[in-house]
C-alpha positions as a Python dict, from the first residue, in 0.01 Angstrom:
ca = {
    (1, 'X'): (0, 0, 0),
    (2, 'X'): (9, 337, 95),
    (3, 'X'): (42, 535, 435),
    (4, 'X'): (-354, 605, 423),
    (5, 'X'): (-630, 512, 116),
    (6, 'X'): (-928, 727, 235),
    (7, 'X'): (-913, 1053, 165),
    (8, 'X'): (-1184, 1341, 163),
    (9, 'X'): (-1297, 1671, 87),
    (10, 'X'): (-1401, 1785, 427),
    (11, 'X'): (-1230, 2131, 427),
    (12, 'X'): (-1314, 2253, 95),
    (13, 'X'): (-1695, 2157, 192),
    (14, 'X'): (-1687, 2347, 521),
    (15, 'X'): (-1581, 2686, 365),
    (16, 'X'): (-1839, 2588, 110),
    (17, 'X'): (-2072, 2573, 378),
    (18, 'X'): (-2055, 2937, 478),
    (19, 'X'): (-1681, 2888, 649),
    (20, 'X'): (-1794, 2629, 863),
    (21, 'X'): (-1590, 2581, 1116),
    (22, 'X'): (-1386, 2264, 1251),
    (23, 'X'): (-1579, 2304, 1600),
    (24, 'X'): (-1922, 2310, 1417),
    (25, 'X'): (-1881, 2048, 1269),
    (26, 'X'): (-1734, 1872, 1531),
    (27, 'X'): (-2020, 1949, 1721),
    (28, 'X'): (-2233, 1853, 1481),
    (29, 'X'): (-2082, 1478, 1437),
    (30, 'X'): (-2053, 1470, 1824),
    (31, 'X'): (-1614, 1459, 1771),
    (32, 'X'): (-1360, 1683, 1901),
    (33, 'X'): (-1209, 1941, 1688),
    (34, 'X'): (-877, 1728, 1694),
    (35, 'X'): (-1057, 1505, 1531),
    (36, 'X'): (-1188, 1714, 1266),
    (37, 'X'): (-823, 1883, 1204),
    (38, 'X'): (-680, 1513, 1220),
    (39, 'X'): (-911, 1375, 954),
    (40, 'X'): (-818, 1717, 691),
    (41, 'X'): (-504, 1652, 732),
    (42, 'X'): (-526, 1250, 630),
    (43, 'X'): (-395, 1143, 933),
    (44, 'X'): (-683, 943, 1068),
    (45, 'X'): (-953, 727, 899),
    (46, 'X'): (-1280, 778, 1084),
    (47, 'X'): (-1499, 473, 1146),
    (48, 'X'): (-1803, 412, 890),
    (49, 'X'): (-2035, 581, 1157),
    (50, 'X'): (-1860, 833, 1182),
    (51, 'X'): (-1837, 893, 834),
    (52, 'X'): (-2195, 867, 777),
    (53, 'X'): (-2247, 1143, 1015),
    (54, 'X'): (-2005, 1384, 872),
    (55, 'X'): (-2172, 1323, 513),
    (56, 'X'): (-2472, 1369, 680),
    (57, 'X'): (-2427, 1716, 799),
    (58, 'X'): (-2310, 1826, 461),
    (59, 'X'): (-2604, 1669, 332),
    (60, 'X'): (-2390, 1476, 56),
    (61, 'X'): (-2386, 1106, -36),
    (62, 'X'): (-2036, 964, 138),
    (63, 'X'): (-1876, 925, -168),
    (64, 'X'): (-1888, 1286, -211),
    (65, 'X'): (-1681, 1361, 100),
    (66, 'X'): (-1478, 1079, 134),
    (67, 'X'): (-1254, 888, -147),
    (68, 'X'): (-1027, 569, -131),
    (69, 'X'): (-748, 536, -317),
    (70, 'X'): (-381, 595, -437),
    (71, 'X'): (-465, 975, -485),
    (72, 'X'): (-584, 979, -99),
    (73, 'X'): (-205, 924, -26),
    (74, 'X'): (-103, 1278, -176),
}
């Protein structure tokens, strides 16, 4: 197994977003902007809330912004 499964596409859908930046949408999600940089860079897994609200302030389905599997490794 590897060193983490879920990965995402949070940084490509913040500059998507108008450059979003990690403090928006930390504020939005109610997170620190550690945690933000921590999740882009694949070293933390958030919790399923937590997920849910960063999908929801992109306004995607949480497939769309998070993934699991061997490729989430990379």
């Amino acid at each position: 197994m590897g060193k983490n499964l879920i990965g995402n596409h949070i940084r490509k859908l913040r500059f998507n977003r108008d450059e979003m930046t990690q403090q928006q949408l930390a504020e939005l999600t109610g997170v620190t902007r550690q945690t933000i940089v921590a999740l882009e860079k694949g070293n933390y897994s958030p919790s399923l809330e937590l997920a849910f609200r960063i999908a929801r302030a992109f306004k995607l389905p949480l497939e769309e912004v998070f993934f699991y599997g061997e490729d989430a490794a990379e």
